[in-house]
DSSP file (Angstrom, degrees, kcal/mol; ACC not computed):
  #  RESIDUE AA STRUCTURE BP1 BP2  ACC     N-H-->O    O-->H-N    N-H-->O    O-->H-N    TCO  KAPPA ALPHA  PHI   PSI    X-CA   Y-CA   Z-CA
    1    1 A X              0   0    0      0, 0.0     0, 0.0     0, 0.0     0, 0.0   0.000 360.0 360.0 360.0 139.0   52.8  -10.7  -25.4
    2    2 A X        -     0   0    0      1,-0.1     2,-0.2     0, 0.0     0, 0.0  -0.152 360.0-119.7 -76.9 178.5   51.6   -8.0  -22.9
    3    3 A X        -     0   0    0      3,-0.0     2,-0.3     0, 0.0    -1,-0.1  -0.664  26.8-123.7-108.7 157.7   50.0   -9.2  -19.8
    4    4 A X        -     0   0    0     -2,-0.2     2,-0.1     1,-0.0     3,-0.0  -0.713  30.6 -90.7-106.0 179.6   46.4   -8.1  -19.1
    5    5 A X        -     0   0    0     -2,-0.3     2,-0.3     1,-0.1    -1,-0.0  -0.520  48.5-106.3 -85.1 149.6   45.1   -6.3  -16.0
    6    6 A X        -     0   0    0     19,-0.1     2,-1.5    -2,-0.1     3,-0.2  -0.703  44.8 -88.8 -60.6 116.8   43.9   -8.5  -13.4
    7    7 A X        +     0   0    0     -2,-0.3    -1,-0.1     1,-0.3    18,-0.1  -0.255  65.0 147.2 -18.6  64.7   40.1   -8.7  -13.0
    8    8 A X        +     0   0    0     -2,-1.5    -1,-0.3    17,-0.1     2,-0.2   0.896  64.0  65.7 -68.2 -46.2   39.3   -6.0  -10.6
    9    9 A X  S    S-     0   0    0     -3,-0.2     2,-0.1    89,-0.1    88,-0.1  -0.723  83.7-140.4 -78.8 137.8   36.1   -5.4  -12.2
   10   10 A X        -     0   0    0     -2,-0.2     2,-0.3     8,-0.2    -2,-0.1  -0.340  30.4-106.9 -70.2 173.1   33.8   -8.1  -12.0
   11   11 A X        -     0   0    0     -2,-0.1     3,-0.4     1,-0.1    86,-0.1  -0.740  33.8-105.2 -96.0 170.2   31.9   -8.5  -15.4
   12   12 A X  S    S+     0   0    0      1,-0.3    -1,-0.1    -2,-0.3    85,-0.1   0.091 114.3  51.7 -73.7  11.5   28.0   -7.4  -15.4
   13   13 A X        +     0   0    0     83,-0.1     2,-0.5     3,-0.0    -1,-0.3   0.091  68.9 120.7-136.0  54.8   26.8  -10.9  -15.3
   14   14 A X        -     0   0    0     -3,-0.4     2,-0.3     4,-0.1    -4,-0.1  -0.853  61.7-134.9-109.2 136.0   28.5  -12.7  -12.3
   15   15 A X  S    S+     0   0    0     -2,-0.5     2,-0.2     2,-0.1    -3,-0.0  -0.829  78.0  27.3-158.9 135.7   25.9  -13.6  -10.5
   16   16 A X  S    S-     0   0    0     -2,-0.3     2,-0.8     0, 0.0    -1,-0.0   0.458 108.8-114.5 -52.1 157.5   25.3  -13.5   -7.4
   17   17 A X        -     0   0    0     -2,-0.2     3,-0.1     1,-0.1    -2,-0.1  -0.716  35.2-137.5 -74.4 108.8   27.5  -10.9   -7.6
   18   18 A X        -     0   0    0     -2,-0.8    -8,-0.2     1,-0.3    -1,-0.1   0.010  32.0 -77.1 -96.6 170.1   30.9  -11.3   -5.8
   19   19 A X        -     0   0    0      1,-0.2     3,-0.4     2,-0.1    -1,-0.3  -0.195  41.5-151.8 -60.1 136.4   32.9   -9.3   -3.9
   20   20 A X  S    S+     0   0    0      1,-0.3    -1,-0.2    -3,-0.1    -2,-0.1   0.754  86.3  39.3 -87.4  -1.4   34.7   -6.9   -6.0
   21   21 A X  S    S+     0   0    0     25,-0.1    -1,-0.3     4,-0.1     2,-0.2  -0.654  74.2 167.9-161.6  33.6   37.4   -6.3   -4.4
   22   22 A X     >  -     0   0    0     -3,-0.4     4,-1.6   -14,-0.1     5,-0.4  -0.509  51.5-102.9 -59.4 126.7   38.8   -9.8   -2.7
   23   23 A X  H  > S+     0   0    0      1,-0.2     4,-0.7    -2,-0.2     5,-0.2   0.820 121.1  48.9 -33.1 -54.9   42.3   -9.8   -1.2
   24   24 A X  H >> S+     0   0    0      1,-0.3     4,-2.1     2,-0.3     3,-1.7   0.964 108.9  53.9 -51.8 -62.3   43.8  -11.7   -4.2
   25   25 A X  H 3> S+     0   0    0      1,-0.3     4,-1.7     2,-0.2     5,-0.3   0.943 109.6  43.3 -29.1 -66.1   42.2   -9.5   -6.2
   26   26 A X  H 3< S+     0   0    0     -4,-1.6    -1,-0.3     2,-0.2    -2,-0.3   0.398 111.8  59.6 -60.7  18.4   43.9   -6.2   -4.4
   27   27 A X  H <X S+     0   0    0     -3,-1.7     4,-1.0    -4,-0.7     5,-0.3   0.719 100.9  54.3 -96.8 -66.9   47.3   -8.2   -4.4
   28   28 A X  H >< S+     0   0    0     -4,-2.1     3,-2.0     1,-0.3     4,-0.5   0.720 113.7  35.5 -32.6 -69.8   46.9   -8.3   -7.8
   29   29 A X  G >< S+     0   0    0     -4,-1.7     3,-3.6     1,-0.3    -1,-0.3   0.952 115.8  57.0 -14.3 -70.5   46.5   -4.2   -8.2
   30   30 A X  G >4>S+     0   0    0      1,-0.4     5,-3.9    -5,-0.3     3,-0.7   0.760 104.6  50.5 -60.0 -24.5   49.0   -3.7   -5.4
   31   31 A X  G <<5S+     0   0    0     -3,-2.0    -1,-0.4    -4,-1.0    -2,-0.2   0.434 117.5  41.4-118.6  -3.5   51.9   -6.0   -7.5
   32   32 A X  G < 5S+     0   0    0     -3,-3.6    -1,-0.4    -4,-0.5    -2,-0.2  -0.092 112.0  52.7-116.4  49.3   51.2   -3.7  -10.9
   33   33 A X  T < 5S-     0   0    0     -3,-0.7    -2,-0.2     2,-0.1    -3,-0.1   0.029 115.6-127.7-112.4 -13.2   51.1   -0.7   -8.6
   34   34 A X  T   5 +     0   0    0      1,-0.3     2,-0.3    -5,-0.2    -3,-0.2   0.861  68.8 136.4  13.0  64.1   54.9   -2.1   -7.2
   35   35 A X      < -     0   0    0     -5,-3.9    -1,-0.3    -6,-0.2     2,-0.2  -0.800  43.3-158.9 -98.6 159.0   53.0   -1.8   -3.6
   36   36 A X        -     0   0    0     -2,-0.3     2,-0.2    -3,-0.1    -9,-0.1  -0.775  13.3-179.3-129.5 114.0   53.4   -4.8   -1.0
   37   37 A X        -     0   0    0     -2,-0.2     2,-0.2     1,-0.1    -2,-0.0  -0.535  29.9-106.6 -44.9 145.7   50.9   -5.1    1.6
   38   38 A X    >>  -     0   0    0     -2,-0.2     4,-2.0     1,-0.1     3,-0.9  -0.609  32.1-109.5 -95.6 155.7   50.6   -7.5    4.3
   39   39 A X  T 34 S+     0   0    0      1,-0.3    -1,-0.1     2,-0.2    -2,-0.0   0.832 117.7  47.9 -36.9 -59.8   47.8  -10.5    4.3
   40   40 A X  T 3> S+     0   0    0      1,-0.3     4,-0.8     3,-0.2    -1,-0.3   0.585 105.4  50.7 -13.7 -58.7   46.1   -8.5    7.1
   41   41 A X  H <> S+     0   0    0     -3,-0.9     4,-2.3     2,-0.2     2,-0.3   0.794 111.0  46.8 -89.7 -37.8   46.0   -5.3    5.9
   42   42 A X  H  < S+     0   0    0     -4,-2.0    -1,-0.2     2,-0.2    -2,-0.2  -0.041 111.2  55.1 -98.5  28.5   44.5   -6.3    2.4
   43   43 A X  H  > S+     0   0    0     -2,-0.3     4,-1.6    -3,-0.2    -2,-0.2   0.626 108.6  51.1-130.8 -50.8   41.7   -8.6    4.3
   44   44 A X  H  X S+     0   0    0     -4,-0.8     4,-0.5     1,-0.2    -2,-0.2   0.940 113.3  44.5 -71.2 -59.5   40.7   -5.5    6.4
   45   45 A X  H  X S+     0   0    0     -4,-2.3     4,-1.3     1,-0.2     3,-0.2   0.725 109.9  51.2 -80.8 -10.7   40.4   -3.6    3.4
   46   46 A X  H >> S+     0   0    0      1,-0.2     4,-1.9     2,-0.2     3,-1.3   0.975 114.3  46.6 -46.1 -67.8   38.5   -6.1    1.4
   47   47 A X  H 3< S+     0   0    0     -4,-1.6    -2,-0.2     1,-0.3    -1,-0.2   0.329 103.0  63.5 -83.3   8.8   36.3   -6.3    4.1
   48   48 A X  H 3< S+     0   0    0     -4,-0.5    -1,-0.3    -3,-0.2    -2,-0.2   0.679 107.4  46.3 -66.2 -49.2   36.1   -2.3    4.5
   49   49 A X  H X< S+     0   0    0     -3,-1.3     3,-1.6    -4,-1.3     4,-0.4   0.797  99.2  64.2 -99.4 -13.2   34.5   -2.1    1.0
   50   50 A X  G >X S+     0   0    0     -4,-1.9     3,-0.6     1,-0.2     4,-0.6   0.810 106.4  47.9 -36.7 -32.2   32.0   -4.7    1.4
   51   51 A X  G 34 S+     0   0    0      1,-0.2    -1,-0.2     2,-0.1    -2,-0.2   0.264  91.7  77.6 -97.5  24.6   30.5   -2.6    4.0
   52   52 A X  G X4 S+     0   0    0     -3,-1.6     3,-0.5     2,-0.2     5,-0.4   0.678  93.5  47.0-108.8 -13.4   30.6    0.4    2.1
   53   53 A X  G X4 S+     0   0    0     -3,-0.6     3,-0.7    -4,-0.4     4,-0.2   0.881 115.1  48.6 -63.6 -42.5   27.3   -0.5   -0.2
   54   54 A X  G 3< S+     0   0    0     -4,-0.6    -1,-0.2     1,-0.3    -2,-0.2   0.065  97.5  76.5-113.8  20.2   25.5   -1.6    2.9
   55   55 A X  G <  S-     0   0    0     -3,-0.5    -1,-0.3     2,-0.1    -2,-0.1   0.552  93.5-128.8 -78.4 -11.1   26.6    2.1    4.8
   56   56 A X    <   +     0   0    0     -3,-0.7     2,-0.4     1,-0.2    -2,-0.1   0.879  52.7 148.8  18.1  65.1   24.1    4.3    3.0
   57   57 A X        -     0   0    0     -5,-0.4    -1,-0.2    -4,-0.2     2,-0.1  -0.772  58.3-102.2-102.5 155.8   26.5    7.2    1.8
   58   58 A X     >  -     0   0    0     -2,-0.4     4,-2.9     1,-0.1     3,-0.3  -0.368  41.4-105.0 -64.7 150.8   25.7    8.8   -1.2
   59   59 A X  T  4 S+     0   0    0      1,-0.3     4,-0.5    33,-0.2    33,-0.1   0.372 120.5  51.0-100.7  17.6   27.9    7.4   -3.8
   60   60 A X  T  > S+     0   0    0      3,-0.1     4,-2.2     2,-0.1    -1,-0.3   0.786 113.0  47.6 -86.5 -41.9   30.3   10.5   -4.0
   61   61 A X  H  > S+     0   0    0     -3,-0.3     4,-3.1     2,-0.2    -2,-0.2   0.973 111.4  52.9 -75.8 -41.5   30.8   10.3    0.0
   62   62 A X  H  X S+     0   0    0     -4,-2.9     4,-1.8     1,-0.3    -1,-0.2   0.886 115.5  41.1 -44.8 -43.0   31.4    6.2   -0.3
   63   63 A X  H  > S+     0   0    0     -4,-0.5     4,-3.0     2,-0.2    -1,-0.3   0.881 112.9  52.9 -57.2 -55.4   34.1    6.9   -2.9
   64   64 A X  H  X S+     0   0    0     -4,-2.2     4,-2.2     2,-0.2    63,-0.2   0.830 108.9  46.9 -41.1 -51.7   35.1    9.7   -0.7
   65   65 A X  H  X S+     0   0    0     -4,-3.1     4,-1.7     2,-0.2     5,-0.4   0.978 111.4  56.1 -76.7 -88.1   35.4    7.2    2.6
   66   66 A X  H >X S+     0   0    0     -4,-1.8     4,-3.1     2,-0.2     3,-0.7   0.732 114.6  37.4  -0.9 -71.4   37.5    4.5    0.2
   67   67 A X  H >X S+     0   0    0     -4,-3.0     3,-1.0     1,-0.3     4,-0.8   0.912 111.8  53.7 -44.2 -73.0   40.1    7.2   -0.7
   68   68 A X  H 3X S+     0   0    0     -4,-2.2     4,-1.8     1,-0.3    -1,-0.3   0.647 117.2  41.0 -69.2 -33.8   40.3    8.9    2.5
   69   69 A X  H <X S+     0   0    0     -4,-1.7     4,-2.2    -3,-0.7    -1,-0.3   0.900 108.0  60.6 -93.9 -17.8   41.1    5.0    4.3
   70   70 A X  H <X S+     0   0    0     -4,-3.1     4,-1.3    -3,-1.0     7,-0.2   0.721 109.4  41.1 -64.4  -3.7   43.3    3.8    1.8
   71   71 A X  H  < S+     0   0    0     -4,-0.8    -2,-0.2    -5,-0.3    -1,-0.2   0.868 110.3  55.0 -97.8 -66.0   45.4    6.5    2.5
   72   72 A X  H  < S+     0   0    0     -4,-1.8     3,-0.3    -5,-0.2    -2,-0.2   0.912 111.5  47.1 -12.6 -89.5   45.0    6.3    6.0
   73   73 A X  H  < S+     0   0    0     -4,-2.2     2,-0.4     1,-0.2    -2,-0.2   0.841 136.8   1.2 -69.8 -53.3   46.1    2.8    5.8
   74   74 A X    ><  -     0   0    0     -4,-1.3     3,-0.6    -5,-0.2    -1,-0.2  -0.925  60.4-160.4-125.8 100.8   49.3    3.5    3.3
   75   75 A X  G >  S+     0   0    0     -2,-0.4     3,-0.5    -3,-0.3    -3,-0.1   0.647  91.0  65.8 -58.2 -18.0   50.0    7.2    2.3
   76   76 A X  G 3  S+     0   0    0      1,-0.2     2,-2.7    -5,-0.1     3,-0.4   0.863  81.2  72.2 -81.2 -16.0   51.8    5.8   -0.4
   77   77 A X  G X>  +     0   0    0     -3,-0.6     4,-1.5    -7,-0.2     3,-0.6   0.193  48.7 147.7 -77.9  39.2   49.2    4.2   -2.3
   78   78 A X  H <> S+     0   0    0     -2,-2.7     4,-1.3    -3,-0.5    -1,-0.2   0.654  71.7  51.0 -56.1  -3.3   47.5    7.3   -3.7
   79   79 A X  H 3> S+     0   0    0     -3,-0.4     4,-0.6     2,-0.2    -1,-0.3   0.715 100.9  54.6-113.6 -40.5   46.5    5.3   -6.9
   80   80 A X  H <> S+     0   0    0     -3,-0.6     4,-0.5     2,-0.2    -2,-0.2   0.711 103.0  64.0 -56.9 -27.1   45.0    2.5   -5.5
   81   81 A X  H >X S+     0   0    0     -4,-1.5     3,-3.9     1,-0.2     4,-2.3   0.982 111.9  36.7 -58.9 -83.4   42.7    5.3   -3.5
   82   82 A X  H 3< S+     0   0    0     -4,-1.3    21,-0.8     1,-0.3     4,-0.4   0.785 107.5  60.3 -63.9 -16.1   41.3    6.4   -6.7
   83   83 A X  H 3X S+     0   0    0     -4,-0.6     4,-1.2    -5,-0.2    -1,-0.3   0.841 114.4  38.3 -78.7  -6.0   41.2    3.3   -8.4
   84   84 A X  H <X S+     0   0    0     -3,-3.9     4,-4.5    -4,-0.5     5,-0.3   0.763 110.0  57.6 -97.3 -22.4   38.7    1.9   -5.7
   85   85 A X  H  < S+     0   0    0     -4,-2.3    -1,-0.2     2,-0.2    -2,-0.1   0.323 103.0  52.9 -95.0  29.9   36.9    4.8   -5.1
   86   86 A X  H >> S+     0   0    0     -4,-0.4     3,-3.3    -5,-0.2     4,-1.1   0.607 113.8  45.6 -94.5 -54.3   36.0    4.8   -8.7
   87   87 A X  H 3X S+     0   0    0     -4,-1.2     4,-0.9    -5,-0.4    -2,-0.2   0.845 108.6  50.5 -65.0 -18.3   34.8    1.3   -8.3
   88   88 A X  H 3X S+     0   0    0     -4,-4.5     4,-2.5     2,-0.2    -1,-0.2   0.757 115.8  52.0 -62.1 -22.3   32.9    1.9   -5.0
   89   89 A X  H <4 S+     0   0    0     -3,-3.3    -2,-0.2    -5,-0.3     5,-0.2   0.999 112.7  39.9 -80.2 -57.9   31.4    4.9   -7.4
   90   90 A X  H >X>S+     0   0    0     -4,-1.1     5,-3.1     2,-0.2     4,-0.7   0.631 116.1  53.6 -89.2 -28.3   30.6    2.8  -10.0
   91   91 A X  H ><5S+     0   0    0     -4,-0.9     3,-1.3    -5,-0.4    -1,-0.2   0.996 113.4  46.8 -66.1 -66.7   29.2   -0.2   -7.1
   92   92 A X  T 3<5S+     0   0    0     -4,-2.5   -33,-0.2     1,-0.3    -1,-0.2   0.083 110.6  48.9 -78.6  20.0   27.1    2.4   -5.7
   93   93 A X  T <45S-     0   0    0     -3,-0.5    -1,-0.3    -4,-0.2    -2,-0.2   0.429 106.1-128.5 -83.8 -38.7   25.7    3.6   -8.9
   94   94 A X  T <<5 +     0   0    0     -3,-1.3     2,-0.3    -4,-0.7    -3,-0.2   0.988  46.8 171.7  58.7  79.0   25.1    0.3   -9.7
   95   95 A X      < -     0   0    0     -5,-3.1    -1,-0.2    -4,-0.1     3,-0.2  -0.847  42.5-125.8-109.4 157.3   26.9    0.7  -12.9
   96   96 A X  S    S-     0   0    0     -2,-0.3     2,-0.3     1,-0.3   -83,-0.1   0.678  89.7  -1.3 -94.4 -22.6   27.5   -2.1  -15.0
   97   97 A X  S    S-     0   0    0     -7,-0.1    -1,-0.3   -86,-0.1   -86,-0.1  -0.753  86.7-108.5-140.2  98.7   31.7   -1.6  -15.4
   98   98 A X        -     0   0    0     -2,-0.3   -11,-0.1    -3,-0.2   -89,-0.1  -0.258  17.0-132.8 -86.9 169.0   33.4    1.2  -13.9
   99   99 A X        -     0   0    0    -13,-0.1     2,-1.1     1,-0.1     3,-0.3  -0.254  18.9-127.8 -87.5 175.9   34.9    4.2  -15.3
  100  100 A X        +     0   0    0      1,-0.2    -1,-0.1     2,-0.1   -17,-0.1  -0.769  58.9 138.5-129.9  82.9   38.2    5.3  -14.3
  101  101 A X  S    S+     0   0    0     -2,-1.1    -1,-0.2   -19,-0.1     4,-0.1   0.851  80.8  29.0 -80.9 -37.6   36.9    9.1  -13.5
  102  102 A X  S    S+     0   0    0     -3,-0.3     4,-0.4     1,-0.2   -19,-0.1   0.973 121.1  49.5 -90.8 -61.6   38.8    9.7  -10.6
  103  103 A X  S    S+     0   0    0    -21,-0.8     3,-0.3     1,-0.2     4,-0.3   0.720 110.6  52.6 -50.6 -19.7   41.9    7.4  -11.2
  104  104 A X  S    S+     0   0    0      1,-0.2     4,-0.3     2,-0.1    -1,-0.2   0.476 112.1  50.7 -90.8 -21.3   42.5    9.0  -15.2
  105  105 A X  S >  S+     0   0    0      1,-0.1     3,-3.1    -4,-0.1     6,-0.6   0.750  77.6 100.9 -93.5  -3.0   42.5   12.4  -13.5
  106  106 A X  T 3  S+     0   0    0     -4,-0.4    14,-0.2     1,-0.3    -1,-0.1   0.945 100.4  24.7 -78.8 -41.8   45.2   11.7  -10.5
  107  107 A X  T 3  S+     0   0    0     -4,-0.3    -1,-0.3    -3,-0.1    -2,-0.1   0.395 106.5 106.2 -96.4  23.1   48.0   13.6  -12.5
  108  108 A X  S <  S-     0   0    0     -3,-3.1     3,-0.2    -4,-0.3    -3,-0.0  -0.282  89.7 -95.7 -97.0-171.8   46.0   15.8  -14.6
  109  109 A X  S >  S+     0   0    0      1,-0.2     3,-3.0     2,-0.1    -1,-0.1   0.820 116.1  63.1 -54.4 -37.8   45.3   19.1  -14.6
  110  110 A X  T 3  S+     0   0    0      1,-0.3     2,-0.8    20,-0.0    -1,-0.2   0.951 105.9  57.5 -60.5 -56.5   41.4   18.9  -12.4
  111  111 A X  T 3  S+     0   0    0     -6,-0.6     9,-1.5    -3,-0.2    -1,-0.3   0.270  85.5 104.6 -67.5  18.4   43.8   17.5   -9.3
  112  112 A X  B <  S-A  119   0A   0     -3,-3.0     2,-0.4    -2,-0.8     7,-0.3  -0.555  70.4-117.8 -84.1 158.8   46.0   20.1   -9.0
  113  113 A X     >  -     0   0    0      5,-2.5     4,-0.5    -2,-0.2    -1,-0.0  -0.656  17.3-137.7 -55.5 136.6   46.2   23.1   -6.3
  114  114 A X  T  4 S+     0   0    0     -2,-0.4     2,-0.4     2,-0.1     3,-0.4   0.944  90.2  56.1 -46.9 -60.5   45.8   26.1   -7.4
  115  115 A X  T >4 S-     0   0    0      1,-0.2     3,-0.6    -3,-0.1    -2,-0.1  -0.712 127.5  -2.0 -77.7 129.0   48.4   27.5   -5.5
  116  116 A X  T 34 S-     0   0    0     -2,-0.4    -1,-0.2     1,-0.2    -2,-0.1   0.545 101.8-107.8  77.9  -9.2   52.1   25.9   -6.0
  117  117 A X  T 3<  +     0   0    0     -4,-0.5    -1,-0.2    -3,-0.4    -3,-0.1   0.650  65.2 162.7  43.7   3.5   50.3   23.3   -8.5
  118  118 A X    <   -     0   0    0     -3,-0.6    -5,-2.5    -6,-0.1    -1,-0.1  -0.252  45.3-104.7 -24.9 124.9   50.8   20.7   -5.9
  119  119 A X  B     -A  112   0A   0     -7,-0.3     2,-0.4     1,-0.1    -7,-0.2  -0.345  33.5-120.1 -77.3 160.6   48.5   17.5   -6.6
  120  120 A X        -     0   0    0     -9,-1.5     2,-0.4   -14,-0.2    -1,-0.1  -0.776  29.7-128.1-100.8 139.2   45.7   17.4   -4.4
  121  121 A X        -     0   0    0     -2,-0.4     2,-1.9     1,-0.0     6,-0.1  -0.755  27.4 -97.5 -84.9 132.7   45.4   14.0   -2.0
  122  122 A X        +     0   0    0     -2,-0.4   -51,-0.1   -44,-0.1     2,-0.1  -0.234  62.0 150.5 -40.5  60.4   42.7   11.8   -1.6
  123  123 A X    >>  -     0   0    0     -2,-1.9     3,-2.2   -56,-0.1     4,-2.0  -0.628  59.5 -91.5 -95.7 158.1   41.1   13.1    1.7
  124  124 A X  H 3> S+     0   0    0      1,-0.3     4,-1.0     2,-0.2     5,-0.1   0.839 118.4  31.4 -40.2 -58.1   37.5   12.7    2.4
  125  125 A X  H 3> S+     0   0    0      1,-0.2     4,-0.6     2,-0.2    -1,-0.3   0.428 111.6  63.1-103.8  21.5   35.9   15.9    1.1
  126  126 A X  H <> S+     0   0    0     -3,-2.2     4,-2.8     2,-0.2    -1,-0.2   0.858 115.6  32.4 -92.0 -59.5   38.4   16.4   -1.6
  127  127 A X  H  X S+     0   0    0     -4,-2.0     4,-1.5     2,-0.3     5,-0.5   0.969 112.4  64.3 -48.8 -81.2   37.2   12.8   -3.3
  128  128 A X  H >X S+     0   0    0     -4,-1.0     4,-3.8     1,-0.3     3,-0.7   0.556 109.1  36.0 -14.3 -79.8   34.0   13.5   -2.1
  129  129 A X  H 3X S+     0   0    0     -4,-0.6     4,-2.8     1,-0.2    -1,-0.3   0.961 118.3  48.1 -46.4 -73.7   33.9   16.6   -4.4
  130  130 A X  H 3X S+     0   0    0     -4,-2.8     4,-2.3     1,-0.3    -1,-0.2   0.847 109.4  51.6 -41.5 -35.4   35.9   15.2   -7.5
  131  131 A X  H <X S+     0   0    0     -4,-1.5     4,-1.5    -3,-0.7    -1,-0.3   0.969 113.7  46.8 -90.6 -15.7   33.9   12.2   -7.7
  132  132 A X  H  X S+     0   0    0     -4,-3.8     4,-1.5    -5,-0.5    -2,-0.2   0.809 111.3  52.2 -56.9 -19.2   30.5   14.5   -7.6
  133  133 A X  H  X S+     0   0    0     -4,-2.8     4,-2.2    -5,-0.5    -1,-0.2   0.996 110.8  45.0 -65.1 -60.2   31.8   16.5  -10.0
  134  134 A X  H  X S+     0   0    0     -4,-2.3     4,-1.8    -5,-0.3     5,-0.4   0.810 109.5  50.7 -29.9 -70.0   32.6   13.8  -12.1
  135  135 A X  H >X S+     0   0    0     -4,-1.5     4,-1.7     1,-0.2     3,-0.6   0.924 115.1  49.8 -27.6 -77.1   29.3   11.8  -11.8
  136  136 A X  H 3< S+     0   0    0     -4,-1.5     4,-0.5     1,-0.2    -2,-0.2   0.839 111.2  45.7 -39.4 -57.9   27.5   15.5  -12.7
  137  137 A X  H >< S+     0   0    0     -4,-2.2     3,-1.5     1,-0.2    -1,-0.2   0.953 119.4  42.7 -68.0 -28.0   29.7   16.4  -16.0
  138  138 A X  H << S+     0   0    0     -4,-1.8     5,-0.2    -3,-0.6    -1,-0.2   0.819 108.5  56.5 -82.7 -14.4   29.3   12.6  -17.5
  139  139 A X  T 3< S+     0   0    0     -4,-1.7    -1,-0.3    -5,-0.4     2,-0.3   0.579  84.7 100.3-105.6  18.1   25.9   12.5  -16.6
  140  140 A X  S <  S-     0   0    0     -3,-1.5     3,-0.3    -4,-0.5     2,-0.2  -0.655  89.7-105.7 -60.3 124.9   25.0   16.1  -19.0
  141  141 A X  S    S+     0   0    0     -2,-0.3    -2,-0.1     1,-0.2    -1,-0.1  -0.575 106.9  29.5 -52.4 130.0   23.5   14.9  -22.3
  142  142 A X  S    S+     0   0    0     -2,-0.2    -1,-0.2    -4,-0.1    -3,-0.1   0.833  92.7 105.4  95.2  44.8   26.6   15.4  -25.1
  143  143 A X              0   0    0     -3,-0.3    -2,-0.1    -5,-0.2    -4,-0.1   0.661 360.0 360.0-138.4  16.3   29.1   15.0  -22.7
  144  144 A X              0   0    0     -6,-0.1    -1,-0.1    -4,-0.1    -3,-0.1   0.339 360.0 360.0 -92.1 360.0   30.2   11.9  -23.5
């Protein structure tokens, strides 16, 4: 029987609403990602995106700031960048679930270079841009 994903997303009625994004949680991620992270490092960054609601970025640039330190933190972990900074997009949307814009896209065509085809890396104003883009095409009537 297949395993299910770990409860990154909270569901829309935990309430108060808890942190999404609790070390155990990221362990979880990080061990079907085959990352390892140290106790430390995955407490910092827990407590990195709690304070990203209560920064007042616009929710492209929060997403943006997510990528750009997970990456920082581990250059290998590009996939965990976009899988948070779709949920920090989705937090700061105050959407009920999030979508996986950013993370569904990491080997497709929209992340490429132009030049070389090269995939593009999460840096701030690269996210920044993808996840506004993103936000903007889903949120066209008829474009879901």
């Amino acid at each position: 029987m297949a395993q299910s994903a770990p409860a990154l997303y909270p569901s829309n009625h935990d309430s108060p609403r808890p942190s999404a994004a609790t070390p155990d949680r990221l362990e979880k991620i990080l061990d079907q990602l085959g990352l390892r992270w140290d106790v430390e490092a995955l407490a910092a960054l827990s407590e990195y995106m709690d304070g990203l609601p209560r920064s007042g970025r616009p929710a492209p640039f929060a997403a943006a700031a997510i990528a750009a330190h997970v990456v920082a933190m581990r250059a290998d972990a590009e996939l965990l960048a976009w899988w948070l900074a779709d949920l920090v997009l989705a937090q700061n949307l105050r959407w009920p679930r999030p979508l996986p814009l950013l993370m569904a896209q990491a080997f497709g065509p929209p992340f490429r270079a132009e030049a070389g085809g090269k995939r593009i890396r999460p840096d701030a104003g690269v996210a920044a841009c993808r996840a506004h883009f993103s936000f903007n095409f889903l949120s066209r009537p008829g474009s879901q």
